[in-house]
C-alpha positions in Angstrom: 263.5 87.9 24.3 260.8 90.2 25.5 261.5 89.1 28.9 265.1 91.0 28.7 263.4 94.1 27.1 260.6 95.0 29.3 263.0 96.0 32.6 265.4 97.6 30.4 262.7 99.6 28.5 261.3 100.6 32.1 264.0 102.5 32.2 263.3 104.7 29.6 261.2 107.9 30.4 257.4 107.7 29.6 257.3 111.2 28.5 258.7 112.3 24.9 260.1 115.5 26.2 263.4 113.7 26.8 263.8 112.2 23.4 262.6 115.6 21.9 265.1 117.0 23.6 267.8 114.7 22.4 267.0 115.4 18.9 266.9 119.2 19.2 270.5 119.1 20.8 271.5 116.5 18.0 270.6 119.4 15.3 272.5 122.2 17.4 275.4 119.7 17.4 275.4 118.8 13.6 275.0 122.1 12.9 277.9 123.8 15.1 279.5 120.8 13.5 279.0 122.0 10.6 279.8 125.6 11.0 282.9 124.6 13.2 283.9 121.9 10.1 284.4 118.9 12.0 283.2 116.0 10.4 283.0 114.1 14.0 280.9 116.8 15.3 278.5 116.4 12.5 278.3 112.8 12.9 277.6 113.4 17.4 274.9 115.5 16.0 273.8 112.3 13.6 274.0 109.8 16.1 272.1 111.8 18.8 269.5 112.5 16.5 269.1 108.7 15.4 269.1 107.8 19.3 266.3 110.3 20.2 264.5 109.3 17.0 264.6 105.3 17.8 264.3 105.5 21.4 261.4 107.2 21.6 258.8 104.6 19.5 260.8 101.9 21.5 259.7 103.6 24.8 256.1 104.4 23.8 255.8 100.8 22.3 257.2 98.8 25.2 256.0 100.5 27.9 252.3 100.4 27.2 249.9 98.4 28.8 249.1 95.6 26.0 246.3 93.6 28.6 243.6 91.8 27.1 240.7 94.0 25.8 238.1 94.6 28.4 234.6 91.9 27.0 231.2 93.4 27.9 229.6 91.4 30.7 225.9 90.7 30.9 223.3 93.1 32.7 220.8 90.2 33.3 218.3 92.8 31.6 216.2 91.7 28.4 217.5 95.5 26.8 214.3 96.6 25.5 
């Protein structure tokens, strides 16, 4: 399964100014939806906000490095 995800999620952006983005229009939306009363507007607004909001985790948590952690190799010196 995580074989299928890690090319997909490499094509997410690395940054979260994207995703930031998304939300911020996703509350202009909902709320000229809301203004405007149209109940489909509102819910655009919803869904962009939910796809900004669940994309972004899923792009900082894929995309990292998860390598083994680095182990401290020996100097050869007695350390005192």
């Amino acid at each position: 399964m995580s074989d299928l995800l890690l090319p997909l999620a490499a094509l997410l952006p690395h940054t979260p100014t994207p995703y930031l983005v998304l939300i911020i229009a996703g509350f202009a939306v909902g709320i000229l939806g809301h203004l405007a009363g149209a109940r489909w507007l509102v819910a655009a607004g919803v869904v962009l906000i939910a796809l900004g909001a669940l994309l972004l985790p899923i792009a900082a948590g894929v995309t990292t490095h998860r390598g083994q952690a680095p182990t401290e190799e020996p100097r050869g010196d007695s350390g005192g």
